[in-house]
FIDODO-823093 format. One record per residue (C-alpha): residue number from 1; x, y negated, z. Coordinates in pm, 1 decimal, decimal comma. Each point is the difference from the previous one (the first is absolute). Last residue first. Layout:
<rs>
(NUM (X Y Z))
...
</rs>
This chain:
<rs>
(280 (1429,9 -2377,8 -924,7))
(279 (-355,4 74,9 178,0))
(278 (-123,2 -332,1 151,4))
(277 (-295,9 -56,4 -231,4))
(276 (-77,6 311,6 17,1))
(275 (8,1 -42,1 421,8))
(274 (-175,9 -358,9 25,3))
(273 (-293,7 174,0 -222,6))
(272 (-23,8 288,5 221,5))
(271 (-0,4 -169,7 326,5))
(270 (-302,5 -230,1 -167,7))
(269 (-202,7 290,7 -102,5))
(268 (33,7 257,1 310,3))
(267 (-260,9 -153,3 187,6))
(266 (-214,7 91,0 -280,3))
(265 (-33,0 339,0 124,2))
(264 (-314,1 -4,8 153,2))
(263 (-155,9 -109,3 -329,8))
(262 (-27,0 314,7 -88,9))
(261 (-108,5 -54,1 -374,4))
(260 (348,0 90,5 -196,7))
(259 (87,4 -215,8 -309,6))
(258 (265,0 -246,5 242,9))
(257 (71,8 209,8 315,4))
(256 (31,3 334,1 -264,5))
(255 (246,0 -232,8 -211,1))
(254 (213,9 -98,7 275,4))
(253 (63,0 298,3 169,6))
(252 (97,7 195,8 -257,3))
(251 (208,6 -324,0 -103,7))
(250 (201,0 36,5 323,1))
(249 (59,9 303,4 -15,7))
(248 (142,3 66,2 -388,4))
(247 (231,7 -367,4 109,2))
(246 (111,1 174,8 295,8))
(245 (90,6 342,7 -217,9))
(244 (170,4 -145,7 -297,5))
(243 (199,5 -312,6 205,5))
(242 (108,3 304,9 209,4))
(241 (97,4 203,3 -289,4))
(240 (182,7 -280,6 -179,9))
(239 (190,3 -91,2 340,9))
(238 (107,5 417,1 57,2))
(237 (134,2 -14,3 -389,5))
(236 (210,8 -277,8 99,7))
(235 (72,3 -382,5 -120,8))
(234 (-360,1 -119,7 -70,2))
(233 (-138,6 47,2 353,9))
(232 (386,4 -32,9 145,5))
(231 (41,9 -374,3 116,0))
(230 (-345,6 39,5 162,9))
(229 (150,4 276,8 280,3))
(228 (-296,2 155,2 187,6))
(227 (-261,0 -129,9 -195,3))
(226 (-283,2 -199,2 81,8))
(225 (-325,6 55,5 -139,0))
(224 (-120,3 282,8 238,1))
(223 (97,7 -289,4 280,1))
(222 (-226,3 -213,7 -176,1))
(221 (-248,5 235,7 22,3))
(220 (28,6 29,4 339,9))
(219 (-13,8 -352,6 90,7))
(218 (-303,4 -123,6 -223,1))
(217 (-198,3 326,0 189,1))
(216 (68,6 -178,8 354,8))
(215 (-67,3 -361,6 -134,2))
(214 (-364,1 141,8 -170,6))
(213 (-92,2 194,4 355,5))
(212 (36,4 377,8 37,6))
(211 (-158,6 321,5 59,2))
(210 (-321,1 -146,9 -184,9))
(209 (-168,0 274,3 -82,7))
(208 (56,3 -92,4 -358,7))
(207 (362,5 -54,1 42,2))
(206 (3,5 361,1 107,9))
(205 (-170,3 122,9 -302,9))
(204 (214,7 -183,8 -202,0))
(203 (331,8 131,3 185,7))
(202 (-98,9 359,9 -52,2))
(201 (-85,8 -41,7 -353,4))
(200 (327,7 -168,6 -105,7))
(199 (202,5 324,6 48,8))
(198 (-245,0 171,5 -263,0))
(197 (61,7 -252,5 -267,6))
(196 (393,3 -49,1 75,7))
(195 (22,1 383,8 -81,0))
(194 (-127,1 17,3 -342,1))
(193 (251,4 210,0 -138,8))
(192 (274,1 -206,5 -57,1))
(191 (136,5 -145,1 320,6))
(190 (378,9 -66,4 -34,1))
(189 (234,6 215,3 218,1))
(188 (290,4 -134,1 246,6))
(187 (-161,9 -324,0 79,8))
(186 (-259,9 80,3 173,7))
(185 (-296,7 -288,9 -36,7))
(184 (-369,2 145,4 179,9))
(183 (176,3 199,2 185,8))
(182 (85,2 -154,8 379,1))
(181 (-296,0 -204,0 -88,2))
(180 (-214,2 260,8 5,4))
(179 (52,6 93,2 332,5))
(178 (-20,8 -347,9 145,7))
(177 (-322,6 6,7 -175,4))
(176 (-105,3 338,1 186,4))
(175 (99,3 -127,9 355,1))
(174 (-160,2 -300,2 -35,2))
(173 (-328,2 154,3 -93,5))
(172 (75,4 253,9 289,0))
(171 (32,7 -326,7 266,7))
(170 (-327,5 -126,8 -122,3))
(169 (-198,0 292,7 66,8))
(168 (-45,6 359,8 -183,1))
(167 (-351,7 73,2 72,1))
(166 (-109,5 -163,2 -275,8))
(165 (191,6 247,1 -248,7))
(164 (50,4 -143,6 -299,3))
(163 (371,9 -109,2 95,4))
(162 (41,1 330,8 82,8))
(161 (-126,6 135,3 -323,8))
(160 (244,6 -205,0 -184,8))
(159 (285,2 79,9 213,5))
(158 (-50,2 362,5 -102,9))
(157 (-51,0 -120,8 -393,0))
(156 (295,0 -184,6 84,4))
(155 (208,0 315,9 62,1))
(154 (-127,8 174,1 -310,6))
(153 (157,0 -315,0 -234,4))
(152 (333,3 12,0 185,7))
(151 (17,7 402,2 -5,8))
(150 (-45,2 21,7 -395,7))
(149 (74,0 315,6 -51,8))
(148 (-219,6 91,3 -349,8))
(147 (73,1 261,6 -247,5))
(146 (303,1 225,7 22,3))
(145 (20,6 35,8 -393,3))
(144 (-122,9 -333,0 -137,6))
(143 (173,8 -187,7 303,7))
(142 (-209,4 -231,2 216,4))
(141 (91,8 -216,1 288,1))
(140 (366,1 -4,5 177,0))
(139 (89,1 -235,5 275,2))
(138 (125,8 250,8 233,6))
(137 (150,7 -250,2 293,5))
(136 (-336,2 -46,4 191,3))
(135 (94,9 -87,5 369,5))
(134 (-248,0 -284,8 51,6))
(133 (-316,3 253,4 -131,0))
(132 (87,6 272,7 244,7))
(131 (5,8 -225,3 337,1))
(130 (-269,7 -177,6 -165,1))
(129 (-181,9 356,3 -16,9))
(128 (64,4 160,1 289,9))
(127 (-116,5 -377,2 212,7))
(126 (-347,8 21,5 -160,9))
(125 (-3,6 357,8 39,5))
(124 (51,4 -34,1 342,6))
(123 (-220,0 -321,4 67,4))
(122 (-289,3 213,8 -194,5))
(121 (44,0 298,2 245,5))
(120 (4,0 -281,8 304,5))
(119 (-301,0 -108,8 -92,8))
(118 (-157,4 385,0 -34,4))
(117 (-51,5 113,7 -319,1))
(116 (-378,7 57,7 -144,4))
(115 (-69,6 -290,5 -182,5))
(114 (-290,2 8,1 -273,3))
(113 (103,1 -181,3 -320,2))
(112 (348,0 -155,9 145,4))
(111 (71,6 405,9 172,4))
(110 (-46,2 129,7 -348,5))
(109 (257,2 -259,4 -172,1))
(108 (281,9 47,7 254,3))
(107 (-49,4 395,1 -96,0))
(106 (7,4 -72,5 -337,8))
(105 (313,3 -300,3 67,9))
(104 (163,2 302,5 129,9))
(103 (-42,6 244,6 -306,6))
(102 (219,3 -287,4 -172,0))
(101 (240,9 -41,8 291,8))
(100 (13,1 442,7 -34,9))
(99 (65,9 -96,4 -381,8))
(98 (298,2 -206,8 54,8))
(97 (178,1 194,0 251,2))
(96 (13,0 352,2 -157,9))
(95 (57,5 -105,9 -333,9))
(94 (383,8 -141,8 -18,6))
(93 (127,5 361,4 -108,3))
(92 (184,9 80,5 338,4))
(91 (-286,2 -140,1 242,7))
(90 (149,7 69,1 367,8))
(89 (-319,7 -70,9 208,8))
(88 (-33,9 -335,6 121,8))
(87 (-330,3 -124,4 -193,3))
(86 (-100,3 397,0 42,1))
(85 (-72,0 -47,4 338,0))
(84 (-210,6 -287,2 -54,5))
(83 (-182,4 242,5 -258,0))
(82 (9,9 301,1 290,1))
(81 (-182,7 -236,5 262,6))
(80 (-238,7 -193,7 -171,3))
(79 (-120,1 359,6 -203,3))
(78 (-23,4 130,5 360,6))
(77 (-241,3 -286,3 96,1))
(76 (-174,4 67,0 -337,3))
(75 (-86,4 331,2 92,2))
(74 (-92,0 -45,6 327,8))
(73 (-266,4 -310,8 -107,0))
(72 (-174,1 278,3 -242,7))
(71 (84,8 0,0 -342,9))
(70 (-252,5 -42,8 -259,7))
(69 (-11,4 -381,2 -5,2))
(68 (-84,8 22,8 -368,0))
(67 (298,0 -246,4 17,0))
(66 (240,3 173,2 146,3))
(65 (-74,5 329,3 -165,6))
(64 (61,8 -151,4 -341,6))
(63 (308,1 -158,0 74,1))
(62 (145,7 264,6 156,5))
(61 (-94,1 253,6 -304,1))
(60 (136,3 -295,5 -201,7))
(59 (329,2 -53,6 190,1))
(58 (87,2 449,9 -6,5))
(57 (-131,8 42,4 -354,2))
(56 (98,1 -221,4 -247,8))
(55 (215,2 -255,2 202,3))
(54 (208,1 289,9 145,7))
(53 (-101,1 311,9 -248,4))
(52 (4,7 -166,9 -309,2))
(51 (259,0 -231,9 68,6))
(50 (280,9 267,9 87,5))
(49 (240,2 -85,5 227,8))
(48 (-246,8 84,6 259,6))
(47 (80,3 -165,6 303,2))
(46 (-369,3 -63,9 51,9))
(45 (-86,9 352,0 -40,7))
(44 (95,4 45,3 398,6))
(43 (-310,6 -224,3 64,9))
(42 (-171,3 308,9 -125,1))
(41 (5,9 145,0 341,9))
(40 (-215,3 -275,1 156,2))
(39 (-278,3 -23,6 -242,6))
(38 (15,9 387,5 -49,5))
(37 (-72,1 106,6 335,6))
(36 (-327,5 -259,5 33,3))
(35 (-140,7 133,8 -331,0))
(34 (9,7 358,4 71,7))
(33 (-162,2 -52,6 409,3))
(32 (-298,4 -183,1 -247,4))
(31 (-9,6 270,7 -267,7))
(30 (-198,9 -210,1 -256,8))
(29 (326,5 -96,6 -154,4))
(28 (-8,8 -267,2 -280,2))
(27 (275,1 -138,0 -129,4))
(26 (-72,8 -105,1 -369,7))
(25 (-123,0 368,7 -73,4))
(24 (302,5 3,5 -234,6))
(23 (264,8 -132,9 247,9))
(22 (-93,8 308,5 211,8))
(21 (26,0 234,3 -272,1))
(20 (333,5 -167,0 -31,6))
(19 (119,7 16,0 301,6))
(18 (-127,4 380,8 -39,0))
(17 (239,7 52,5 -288,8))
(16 (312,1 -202,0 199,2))
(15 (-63,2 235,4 244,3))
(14 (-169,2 31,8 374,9))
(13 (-8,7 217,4 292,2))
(12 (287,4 -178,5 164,5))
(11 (5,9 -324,5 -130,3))
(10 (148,9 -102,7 -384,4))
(9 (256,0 -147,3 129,2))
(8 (57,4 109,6 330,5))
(7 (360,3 -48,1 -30,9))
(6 (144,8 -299,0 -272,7))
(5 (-76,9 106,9 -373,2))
(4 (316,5 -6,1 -185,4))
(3 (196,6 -232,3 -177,6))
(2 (240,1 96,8 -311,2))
(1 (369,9 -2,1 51,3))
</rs>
């Protein structure tokens, strides 16, 4: 049964013709009360199933507002609102979820560069989305025809922000590497499409705010390097994809300590080492 476009997509008063128009002139609407509707009724678009429109159109258009900072502090409050809605909202084609976390970490983004959420706005979305991010189950990534899922790797872009974000304290840095350690090494799908890079990014740029001490960080990655049953790594399809997935983490993490120039995140170095080395 083919998939269809989910309601409100395109927006009232718009087709897939204009979206495109609108596409063409790389975003730009110089009608200011124009510009402010669409942002938050094209979040709809981000259920798309098809790639042109949701990542194409309905992410980039996002994107590209977000970051010319052409929506007012209203706008993007509502945009908050209906994309952590949409992290809950029944998502029958696997879309839905993944790309309102990516549209998140935009919004996450704009308030790091020049902050206009209230603290306990950020806590909520801070809370939304580890709350999301633990109970991932839809590991898929890209398929030639549906194009890119990927709700793993668009989650920790979200967590990435966060852990950007200065005004996020200690206890939200803990929060968000907790969070990714709950997925950096599933053991029901294998991480193929580059997901171990982007879960890794959070957890450096916590490191390198110094969340936690050297002894702290050497116990949670050796608890990433410890499996669940060691008699079955090599005995069970569920072992090999675990072994896949922590070992994928772990050296993400490893090289960008090693070649990377933060020194910050150095502290990760020797917790690292005693984990590979541990790794069955």
């Amino acid at each position: 049964m083919p998939m269809v476009e989910p309601t409100g997509c395109p927006p009232a008063g718009w087709d897939r013709a204009r979206l495109d128009e609108l596409k063409a002139a790389k975003f730009e609407i110089a009608d200011e009360r124009e510009r402010q509707v669409i942002a938050t009724a094209i979040t709809t678009c981000l259920a798309s199933p098809r790639p042109a429109v949701r990542d194409g159109i309905a992410f980039g258009a996002l994107t590209h507002m977000l970051r010319a900072r052409q929506l007012d502090d209203s706008t993007m409050r509502t945009l908050l609102v209906d994309l952590t809605t949409h992290l809950q909202a029944p998502d029958p084609y696997g879309f839905g979820q993944s790309f309102a976390a990516l549209a998140l970490s935009e919004v996450a983004r704009a308030d790091r560069v020049q902050a206009f959420l209230m603290e306990e706005e950020r806590i909520k979305l801070l809370v939304d989305a580890q709350h999301w991010f633990i109970n991932i189950t839809d590991y898929r990534g890209f398929d030639d025809t549906d194009g890119w899922r990927h709700a793993v790797a668009h989650g920790s872009d979200l967590l990435m922000q966060l852990a950007l974000n200065p005004k996020v304290d200690a206890e939200g840095l803990r929060l968000i590497v907790s969070a990714i350690g709950a997925q950096a090494a599933p053991d029901v799908a294998a991480y193929t499409h580059g997901e171990s890079e982007r879960l890794a990014r959070p957890v450096l740029f916590a490191a390198a705010r110094g969340v936690m001490d050297e002894s702290a960080w050497t116990a949670w990655l050796t608890a990433i390097a410890t499996p669940r049953d060691a008699d079955k790594v090599f005995a069970s399809e569920a072992g090999l994809t675990w072994r896949h997935n922590a070992n994928a983490f772990l050296q993400a993490l490893y090289v960008n300590v090693v070649v990377g120039a933060d020194p910050g995140d150095d502290v990760l170095q020797p917790g690292l080492e005693a984990a590979l080395k541990a790794m069955p």
